[in-house]
C-alpha positions as CSV (number, residue, x, y, z in Angstrom):
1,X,2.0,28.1,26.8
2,X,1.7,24.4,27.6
3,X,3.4,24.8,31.2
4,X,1.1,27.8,31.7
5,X,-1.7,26.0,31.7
6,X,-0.4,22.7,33.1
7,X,0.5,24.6,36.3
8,X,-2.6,25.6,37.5
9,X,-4.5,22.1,37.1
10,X,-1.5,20.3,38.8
11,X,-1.7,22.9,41.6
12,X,-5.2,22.5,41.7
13,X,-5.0,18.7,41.8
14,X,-2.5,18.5,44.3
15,X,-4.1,21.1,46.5
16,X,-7.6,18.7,46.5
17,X,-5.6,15.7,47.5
18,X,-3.2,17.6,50.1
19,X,-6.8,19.6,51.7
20,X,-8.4,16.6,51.8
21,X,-5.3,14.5,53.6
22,X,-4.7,17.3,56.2
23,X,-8.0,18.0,56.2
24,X,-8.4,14.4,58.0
25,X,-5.5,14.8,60.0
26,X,-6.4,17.6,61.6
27,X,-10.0,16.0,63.3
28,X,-12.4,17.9,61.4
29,X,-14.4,15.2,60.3
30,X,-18.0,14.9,62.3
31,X,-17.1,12.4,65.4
32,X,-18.7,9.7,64.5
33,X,-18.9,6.6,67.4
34,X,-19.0,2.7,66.9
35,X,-17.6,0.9,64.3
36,X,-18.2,3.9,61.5
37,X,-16.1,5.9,63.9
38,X,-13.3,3.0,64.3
39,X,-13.0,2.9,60.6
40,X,-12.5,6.9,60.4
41,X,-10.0,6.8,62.7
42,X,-8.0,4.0,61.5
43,X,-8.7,5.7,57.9
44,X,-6.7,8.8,59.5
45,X,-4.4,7.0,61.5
46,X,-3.7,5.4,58.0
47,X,-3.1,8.8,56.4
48,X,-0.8,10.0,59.2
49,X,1.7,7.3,58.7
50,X,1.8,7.3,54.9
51,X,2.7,11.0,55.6
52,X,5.2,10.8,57.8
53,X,6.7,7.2,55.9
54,X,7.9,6.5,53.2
55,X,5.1,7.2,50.7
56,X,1.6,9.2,50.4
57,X,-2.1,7.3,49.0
58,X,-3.5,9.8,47.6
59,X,-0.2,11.4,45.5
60,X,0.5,7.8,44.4
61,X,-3.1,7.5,43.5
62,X,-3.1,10.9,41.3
63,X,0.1,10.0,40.0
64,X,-1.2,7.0,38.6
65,X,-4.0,8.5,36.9
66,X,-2.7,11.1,35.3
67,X,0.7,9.2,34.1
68,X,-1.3,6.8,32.5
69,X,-0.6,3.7,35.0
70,X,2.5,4.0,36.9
71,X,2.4,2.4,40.2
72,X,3.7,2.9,43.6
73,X,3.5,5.3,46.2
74,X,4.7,9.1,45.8
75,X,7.7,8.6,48.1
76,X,9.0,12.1,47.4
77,X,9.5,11.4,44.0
78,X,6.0,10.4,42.3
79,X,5.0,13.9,42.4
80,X,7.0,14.1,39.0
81,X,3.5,11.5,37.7
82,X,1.5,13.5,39.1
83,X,2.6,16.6,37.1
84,X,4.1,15.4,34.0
85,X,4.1,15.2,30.2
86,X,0.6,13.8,29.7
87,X,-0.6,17.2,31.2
88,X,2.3,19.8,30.5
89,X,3.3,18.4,27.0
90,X,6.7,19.4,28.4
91,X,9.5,16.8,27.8
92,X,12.3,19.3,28.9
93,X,13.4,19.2,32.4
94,X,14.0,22.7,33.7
95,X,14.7,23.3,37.1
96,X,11.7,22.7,39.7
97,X,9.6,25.6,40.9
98,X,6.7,26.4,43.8
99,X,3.6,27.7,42.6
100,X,2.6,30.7,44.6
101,X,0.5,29.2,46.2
102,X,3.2,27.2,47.5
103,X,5.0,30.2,48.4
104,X,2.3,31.6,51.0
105,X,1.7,28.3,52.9
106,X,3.8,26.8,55.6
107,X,6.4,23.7,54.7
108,X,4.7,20.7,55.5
109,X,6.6,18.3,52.7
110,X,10.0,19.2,54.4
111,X,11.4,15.7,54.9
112,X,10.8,14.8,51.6
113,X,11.6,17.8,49.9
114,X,15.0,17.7,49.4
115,X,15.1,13.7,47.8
116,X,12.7,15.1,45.5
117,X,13.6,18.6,44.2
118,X,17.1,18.3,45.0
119,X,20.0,20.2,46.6
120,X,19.0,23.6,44.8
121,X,15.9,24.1,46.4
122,X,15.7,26.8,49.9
123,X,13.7,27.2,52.3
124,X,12.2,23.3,53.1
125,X,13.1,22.6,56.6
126,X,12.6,19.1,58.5
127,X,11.0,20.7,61.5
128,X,8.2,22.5,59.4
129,X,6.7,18.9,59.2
130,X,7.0,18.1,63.1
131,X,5.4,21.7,63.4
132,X,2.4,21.0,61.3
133,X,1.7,17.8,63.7
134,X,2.1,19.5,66.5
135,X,-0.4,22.4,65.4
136,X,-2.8,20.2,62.6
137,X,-5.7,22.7,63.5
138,X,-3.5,25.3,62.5
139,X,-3.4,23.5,59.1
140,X,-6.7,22.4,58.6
141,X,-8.2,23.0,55.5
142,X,-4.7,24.7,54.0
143,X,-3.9,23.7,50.7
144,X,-0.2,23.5,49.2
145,X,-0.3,23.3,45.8
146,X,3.4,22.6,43.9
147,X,3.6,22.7,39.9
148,X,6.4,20.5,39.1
149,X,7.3,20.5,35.5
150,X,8.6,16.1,34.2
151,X,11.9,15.0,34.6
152,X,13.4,14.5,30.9
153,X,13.4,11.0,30.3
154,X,17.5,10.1,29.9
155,X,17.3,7.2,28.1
156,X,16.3,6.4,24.3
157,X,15.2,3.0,22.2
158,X,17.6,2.5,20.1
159,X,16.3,1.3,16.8
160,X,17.8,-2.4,15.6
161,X,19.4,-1.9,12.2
162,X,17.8,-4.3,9.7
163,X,18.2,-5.1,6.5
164,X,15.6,-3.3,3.6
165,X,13.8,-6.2,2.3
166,X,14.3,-6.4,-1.8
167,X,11.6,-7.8,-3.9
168,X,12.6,-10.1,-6.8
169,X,10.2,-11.7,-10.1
170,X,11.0,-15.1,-9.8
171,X,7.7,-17.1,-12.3
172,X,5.4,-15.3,-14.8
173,X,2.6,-16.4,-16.6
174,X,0.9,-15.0,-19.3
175,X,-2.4,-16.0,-21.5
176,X,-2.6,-13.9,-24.7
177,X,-3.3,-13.5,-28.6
178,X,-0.2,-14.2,-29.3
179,X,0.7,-17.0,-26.7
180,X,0.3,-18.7,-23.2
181,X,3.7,-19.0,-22.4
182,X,6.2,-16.3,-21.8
183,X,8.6,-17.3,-24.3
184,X,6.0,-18.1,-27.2
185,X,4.5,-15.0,-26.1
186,X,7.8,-12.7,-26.3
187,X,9.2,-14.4,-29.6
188,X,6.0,-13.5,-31.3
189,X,6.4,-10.5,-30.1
190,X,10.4,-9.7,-31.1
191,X,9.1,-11.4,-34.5
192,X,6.9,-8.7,-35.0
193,X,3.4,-10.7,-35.2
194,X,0.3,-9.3,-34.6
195,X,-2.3,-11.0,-32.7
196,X,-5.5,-8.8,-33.9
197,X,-7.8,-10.6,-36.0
198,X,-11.5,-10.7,-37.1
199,X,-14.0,-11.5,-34.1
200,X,-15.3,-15.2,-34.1
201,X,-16.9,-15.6,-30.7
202,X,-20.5,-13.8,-31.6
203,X,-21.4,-12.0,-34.3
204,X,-21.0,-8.6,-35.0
205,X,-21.9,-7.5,-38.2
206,X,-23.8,-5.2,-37.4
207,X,-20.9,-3.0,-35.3
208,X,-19.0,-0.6,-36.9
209,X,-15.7,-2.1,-35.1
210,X,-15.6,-6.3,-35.8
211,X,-11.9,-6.8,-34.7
212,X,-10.2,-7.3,-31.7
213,X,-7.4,-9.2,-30.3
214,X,-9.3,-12.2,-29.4
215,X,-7.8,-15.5,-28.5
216,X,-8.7,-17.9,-30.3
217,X,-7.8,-21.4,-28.6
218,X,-7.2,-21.9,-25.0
219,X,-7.6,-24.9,-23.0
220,X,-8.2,-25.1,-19.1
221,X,-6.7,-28.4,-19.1
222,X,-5.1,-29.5,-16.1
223,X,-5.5,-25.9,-14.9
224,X,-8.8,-25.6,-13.5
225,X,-11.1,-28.2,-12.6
226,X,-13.9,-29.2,-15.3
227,X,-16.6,-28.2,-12.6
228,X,-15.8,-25.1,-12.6
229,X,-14.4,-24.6,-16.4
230,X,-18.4,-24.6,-17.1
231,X,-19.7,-22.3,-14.9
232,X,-16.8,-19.9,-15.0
233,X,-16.1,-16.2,-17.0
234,X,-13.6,-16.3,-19.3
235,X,-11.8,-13.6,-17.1
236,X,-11.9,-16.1,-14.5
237,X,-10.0,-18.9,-16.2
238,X,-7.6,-16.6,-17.8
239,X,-6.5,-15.4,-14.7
240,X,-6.5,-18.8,-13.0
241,X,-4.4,-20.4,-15.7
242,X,-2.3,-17.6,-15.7
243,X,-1.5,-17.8,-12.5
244,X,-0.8,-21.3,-11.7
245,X,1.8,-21.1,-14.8
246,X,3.4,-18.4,-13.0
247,X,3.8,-20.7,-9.8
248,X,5.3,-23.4,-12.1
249,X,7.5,-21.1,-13.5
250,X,8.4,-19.8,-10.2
251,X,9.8,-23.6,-9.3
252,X,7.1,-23.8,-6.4
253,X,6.8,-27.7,-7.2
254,X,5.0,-30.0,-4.6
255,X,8.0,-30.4,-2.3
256,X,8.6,-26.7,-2.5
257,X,5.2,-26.0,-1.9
258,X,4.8,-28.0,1.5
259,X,7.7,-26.1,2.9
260,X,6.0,-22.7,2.5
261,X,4.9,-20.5,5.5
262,X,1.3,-20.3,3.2
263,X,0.0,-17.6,6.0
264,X,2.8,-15.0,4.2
265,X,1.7,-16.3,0.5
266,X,-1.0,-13.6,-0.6
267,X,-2.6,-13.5,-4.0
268,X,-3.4,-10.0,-5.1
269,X,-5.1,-10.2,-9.1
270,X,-7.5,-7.5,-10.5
271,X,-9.9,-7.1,-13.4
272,X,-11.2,-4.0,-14.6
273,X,-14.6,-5.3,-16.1
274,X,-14.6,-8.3,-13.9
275,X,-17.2,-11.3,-14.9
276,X,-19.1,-9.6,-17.9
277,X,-20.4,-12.7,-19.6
278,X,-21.4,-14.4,-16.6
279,X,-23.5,-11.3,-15.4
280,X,-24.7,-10.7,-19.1
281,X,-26.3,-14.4,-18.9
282,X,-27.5,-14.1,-15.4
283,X,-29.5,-10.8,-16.4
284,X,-31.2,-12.6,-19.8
285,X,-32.1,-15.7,-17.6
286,X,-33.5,-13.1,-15.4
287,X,-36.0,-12.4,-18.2
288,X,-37.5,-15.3,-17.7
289,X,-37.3,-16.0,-14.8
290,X,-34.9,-15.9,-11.2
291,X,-34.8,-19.8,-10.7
292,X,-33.0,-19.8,-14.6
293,X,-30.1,-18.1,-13.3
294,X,-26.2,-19.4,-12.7
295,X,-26.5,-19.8,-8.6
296,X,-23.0,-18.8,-9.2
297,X,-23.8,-16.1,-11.2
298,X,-22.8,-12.9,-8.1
299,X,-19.4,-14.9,-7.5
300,X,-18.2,-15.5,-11.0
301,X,-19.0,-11.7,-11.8
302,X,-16.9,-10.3,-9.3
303,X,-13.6,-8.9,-9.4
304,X,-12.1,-10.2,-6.2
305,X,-13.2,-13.7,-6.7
306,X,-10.5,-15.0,-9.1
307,X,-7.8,-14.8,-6.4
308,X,-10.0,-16.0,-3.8
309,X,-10.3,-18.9,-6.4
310,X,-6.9,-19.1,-6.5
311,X,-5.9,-18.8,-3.1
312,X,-8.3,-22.1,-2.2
313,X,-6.1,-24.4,-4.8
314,X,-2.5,-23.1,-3.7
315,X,-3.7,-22.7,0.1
316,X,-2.0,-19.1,0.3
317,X,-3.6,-17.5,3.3
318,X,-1.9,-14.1,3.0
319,X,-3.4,-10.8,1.9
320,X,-5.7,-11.5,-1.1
321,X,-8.2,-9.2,-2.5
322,X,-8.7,-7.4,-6.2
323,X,-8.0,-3.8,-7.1
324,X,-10.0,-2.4,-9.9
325,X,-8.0,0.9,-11.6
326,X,-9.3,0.2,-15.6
327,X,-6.4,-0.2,-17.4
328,X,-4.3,0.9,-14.8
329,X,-5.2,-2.1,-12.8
330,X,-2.7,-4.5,-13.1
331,X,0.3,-1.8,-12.1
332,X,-1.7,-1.6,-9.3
333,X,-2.1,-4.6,-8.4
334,X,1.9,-5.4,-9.3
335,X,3.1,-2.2,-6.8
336,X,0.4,-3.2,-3.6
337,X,1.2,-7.1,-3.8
338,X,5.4,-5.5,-3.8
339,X,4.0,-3.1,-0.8
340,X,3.3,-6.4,1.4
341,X,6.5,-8.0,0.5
342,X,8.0,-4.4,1.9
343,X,6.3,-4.3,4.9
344,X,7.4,-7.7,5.7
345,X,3.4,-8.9,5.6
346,X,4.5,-12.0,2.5
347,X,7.1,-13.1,1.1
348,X,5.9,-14.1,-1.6
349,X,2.6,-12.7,-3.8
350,X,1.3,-13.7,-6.9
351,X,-0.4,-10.5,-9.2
352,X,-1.2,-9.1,-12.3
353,X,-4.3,-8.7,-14.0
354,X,-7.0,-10.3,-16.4
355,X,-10.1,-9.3,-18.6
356,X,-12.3,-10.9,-21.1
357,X,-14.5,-8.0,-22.8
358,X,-14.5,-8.7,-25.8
359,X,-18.5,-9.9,-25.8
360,X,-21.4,-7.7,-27.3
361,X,-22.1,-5.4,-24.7
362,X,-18.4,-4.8,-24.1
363,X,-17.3,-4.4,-27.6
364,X,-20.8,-2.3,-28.1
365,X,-19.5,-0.2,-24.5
366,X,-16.2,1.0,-26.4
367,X,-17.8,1.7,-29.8
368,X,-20.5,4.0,-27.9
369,X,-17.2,5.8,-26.8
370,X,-15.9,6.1,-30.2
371,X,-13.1,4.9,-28.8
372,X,-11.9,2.2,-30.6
373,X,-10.5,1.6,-34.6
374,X,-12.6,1.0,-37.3
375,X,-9.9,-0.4,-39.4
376,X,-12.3,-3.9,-40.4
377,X,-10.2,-4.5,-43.5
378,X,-7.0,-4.5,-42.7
379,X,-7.0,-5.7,-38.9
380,X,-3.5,-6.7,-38.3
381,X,-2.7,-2.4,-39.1
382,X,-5.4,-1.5,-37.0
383,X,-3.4,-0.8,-33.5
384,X,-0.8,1.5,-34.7
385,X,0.6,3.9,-31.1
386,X,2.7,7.2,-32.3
387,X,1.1,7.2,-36.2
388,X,-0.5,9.7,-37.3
389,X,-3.5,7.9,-39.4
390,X,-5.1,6.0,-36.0
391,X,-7.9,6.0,-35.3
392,X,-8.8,4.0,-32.0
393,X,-7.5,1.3,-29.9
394,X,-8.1,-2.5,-30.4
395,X,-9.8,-4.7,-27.4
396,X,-7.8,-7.3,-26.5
397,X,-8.2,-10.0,-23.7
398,X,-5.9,-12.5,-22.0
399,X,-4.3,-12.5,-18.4
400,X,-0.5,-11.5,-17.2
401,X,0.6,-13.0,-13.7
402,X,3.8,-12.5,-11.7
403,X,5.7,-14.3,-8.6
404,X,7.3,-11.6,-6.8
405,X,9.5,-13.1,-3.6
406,X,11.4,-11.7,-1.2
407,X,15.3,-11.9,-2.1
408,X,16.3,-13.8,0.6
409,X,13.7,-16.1,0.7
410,X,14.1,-16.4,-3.3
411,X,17.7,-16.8,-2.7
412,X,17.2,-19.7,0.0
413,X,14.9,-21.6,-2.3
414,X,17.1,-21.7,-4.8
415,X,14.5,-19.8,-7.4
416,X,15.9,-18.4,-11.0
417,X,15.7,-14.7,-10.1
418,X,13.9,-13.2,-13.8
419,X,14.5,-8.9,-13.1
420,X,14.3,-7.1,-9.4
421,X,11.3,-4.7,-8.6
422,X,12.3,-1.3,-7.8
423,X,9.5,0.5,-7.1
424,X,6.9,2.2,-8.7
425,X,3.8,5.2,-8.1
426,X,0.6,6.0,-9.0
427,X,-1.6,9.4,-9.7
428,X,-4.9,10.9,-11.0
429,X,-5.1,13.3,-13.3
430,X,-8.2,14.7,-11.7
431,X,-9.7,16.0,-14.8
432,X,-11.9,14.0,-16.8
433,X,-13.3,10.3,-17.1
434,X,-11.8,9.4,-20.5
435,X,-9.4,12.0,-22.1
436,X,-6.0,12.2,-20.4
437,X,-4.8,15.3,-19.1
438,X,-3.6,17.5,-22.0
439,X,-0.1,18.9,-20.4
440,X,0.1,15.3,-19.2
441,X,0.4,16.3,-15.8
442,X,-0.7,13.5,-14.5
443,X,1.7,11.4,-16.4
444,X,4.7,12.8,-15.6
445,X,4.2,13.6,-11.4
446,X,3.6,9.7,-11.7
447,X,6.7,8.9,-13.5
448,X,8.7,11.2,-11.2
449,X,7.5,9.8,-8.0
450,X,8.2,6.7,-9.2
451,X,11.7,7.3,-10.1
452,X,11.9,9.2,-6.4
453,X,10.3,6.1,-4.2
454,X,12.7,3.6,-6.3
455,X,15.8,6.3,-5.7
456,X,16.4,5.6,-9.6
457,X,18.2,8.5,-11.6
458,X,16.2,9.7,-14.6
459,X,19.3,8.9,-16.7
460,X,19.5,5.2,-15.8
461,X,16.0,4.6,-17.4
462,X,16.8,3.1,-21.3
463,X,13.6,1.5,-21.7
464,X,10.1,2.7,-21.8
465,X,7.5,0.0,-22.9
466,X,5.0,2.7,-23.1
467,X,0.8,2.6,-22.3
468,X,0.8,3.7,-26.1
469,X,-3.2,2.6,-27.1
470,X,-3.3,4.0,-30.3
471,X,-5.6,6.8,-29.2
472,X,-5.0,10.6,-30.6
473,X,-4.7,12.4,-27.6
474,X,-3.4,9.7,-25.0
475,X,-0.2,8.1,-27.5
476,X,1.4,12.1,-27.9
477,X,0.7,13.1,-23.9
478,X,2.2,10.1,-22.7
479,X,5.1,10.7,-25.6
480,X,6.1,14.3,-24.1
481,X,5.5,13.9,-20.7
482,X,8.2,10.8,-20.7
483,X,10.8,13.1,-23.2
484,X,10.5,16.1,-20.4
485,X,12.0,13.4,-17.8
486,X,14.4,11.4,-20.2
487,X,14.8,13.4,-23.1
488,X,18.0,13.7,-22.1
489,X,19.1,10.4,-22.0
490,X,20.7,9.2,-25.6
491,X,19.9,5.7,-24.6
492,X,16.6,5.8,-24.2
493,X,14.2,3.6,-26.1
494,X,10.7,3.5,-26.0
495,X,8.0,0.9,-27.7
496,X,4.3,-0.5,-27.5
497,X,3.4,-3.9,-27.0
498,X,0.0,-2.8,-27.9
499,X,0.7,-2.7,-31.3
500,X,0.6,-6.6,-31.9
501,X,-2.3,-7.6,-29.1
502,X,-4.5,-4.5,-28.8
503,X,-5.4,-3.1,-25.4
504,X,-5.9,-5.9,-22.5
505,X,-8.2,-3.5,-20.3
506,X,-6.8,-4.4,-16.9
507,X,-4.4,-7.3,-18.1
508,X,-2.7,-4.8,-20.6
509,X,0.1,-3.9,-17.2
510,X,1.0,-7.6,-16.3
511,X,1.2,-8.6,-19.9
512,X,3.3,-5.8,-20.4
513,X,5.4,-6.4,-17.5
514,X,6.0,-9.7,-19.1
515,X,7.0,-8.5,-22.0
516,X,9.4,-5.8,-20.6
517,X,11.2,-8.7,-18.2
518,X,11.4,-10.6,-20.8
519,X,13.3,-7.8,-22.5
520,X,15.3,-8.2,-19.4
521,X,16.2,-11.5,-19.9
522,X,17.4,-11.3,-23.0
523,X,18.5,-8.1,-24.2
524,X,16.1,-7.4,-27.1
525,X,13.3,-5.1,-27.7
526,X,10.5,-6.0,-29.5
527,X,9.4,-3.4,-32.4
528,X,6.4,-1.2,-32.5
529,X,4.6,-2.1,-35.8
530,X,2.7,-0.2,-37.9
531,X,4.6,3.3,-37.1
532,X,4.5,4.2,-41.0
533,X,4.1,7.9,-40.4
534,X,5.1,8.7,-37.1
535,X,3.8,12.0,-36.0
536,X,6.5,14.7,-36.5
537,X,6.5,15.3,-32.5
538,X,7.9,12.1,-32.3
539,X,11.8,11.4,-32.2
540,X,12.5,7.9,-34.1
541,X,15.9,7.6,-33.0
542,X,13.8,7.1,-29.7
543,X,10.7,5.3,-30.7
544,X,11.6,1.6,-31.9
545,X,9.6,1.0,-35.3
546,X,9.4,-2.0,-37.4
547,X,12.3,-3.9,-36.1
548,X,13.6,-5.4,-32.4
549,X,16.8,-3.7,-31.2
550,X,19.4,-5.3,-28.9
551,X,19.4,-3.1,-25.8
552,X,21.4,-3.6,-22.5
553,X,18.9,-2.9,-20.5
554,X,20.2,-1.0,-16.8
555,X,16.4,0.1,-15.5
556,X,12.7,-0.4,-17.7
557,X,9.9,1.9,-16.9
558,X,6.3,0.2,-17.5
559,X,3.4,2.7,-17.8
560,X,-0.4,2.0,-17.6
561,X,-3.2,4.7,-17.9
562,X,-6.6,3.9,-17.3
563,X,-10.5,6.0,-17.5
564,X,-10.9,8.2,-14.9
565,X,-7.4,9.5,-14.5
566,X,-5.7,6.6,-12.9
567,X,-2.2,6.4,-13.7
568,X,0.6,4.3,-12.8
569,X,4.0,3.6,-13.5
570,X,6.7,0.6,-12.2
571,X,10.5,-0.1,-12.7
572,X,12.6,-3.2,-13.2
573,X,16.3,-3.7,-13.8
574,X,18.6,-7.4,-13.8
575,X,18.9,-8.3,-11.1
576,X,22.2,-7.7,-9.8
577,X,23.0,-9.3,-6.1
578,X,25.7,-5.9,-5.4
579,X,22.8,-3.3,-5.8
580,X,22.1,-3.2,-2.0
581,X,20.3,0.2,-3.2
């Protein structure tokens, strides 16, 4: 079909150019006398001798056009531009063939004829050329229109063979109820401590929910500069803090730092709530008055600021921007900055996630949703994923950062290597802004695809630290979507870190991702507390309850749900420098 209507355009192109040529040689042109007439004739005389030479103007001109640029004149062999792919969408070479219209007309191309079709071709004959000189009248105005299908390009690129580029956690940092460091953090965690307590920053008596993981004491302190510790959100400070602790951790010292390309050093840190004290105050000053408000007030409130923040102190000029999923955020975050590090756009990102929420018209927000626990008296019990007397979630707030690098450029550094990234996915459930899908649909294509762009086995996954929020419907649809992909593993085990610090909003998936590396690390997995009466879907030989287990960990699945739909999943294993795959 293509060649069918290629044919006829080429023959028609051709026949203009070759009319027009012959046209001219044959004196029909209007005499025309002085110098307009000296340039017509040298114009033919031109034409004549690019006909009977080596080469023809007006084919190489055609040519060029239509092949998209090639040069030089048609010398018998430049017809093949004229006709070729960028018309016929051909890329076969079959043998050449007249049109008919070729057919009924008189050779005129017969010296050049057989160079360019070849041997196989009849009926061109050298003197058919002398004969059309000798007679141009005879030929005036005669087209000869050839369709000429391209000559198959013999040679390929060959593609260089390079290594796939591995992406490795090499610093973490982490601000949280129950630590700023990740070892404080993780030992409160494999000790079973919870980090949910009454609320002390405002009061709230008047809520029906007055408990949330709140942290209590945190210092800026050599961390961020006291200009800007002022005028800051809490979010802000979190996530700068957090993230300068992860390039310490990381080994980036001074020295180290100088040596860095910092144009493939990007900085990629979400929030899912963003700046909400520091807009709250800017729309009460606005009560009184515009000129009372923070000048800083659109800045500090937005999401994307905090790494641009961040960027200016460490000089990292690669990709750096915010994603905002909810609570998925910070997987998000976690499997974009490992995109760049893929594409070979950084080698090294720092990313995570941070929130601070837990203010009046955040806490007031998720009560409105009757979403979170009213357990007041008995805090510490109130986040309790898998049992069946929740009733809610708990807020939390805090910040979770990671270094991911590059494996070689870890390697050449000389960094501690923490766990290797292998991969991860994300989904929507596409079906409502706050309840999760109930066949967990969603869920589980995430999972899946994130075992299938990793290349992991379902049956290497023996740990699960789990979204688990303490919610009715979201704990048991997250449960049985991850038991229909590894329910037949007998390793698996699967806990919530949201049981001791309450849900992080968009820091909950770096914090996590902490906390399962640091499972990693050091072969134990922290408990899930307050699972006093599981609900009888759930398989306790799977589920870890009130006490860590040791656990040689091969690959650990993170999970992170968000409102809206937004799911996300990422994997990590040891890091182990014979797993080229």
């Amino acid at each position: 079909m293509a060649f069918a209507a290629a044919a006829p355009l080429c023959s028609w192109l051709i026949a203009a150019y070759v009319s027009s040529a012959v046209g001219g040689l044959a004196g029909e042109d209007t005499p025309v006398t002085g110098p307009a007439g000296r340039r017509s004739r040298r114009r033919r005389s031109a034409c004549s001798k690019q006909l009977s030479g080596d080469g023809w103007a007006p084919f190489s001109m055609a040519g060029n056009f239509l092949a998209g640029g090639q040069t030089g004149s048609l010398s018998c062999g430049s017809l093949v531009s004229l006709c070729g792919s960028s018309f016929s969408g051909l890329g076969s070479c079959l043998t050449f063939e007249g049109c008919p219209e070729y057919h009924k007309q008189p050779q005129i191309f017969a010296d050049c004829m057989p160079a360019f079709f070849g041997d196989g071709l009849t009926g061109l004959k050298p003197k058919s050329l002398r004969a059309a000189r000798r007679h141009p009248k005879a030929r005036a105005g005669k087209a000869v229109a050839i369709a000429v299908q391209p000559v198959r390009e013999t040679s390929e690129k060959k593609k260089l063979a390079t290594k796939p580029r591995r992406v490795v956690v090499t610093g973490m940092g982490v601000v949280s109820p129950l630590g700023h460091d990740p070892d404080s953090f993780y030992e409160n965690l494999l000790a079973g401590r919870s980090g949910i307590s009454e609320i002390e920053g405002f009061d709230c008596k008047d809520f029906p929910t007055r408990i949330a993981g709140e942290i209590k004491s945190f210092s800026t302190d050599g961390w961020v500069a006291p200009k800007f510790a002022k005028r800051m959100d809490k979010f802000m400070l979190y996530l700068l803090t957090a993230g300068k602790m992860a390039v310490e951790d990381g080994g980036i010292t001074d020295d180290v730092m100088k040596e860095l390309d910092k144009t493939k050093c990007g900085i990629l840190i979400g929030s899912a709530m963003g700046g909400m004290q520091v807009f709250n105050d800017a729309v009460t000053a606005l009560r009184t008055s515009y000129r009372k408000m923070n000048p800083f007030c659109v800045p500090f409130a937005t999401t994307n600021m905090g790494s641009a923040m961040l960027a200016m102190d460490l000089g990292w000029m690669g990709p750096n921007y915010s994603i905002s999923t909810a609570c998925a955020t910070s997987n998000f975050c976690i499997l974009s900055a490992a995109n760049h590090i893929l594409r070979g756009e950084a080698d090294v990102m720092l990313c995570g996630g941070s929130d601070a929420a837990i203010i009046p018209i955040g806490l007031g927000g998720f009560v409105a949703c009757r979403a979170l626990s009213q357990r007041n008296s008995d805090p510490t019990s109130a986040s309790r994923p898998w049992d069946s007397e929740r009733d809610g979630f708990v807020m939390g707030e805090g910040a979770g950062v990671l270094l991911l690098e590059e494996l070689e450029h870890a390697k050449q550094r000389g960094a501690t290597i923490h766990a290797e990234f292998l991969g991860g996915s994300f989904t929507c459930d596409a079906y409502h802004m706050t309840e999760p899908h109930p066949e967990g649909a969603g869920v589980r294509l995430c999972i899946e695809k994130a075992l299938a762009h990793s290349g992991v086995r379902p049956q290497d996954v023996n740990y699960v630290n789990a979204h688990a929020t303490s919610t009715k419907a979201g704990d048991l649809q997250e449960y049985k979507a991850l038991m229909r992909v590894f329910g037949q593993n007998p390793e698996l085990k699967i806990n919530s870190t949201k049981s001791m610090i309450g849900h992080l909003l968009g820091a909950a998936g770096a914090v996590e991702a902490v906390a399962t590396i640091q499972a990693i690390r050091t072969g134990w997995v922290h408990p899930t507390i307050n699972l006093q009466s599981p609900e009888k879907e759930v398989d306790m030989d799977v589920v870890i309850g009130g006490k860590k287990q040791r656990l040689d960990i091969k690959v650990a699945l993170s999970n992170s749900f968000g409102f809206g739909g937004h799911n996300s999943s990422v994997l990590f294993a040891p890091y182990n420098a014979k797993n080229e795959n």
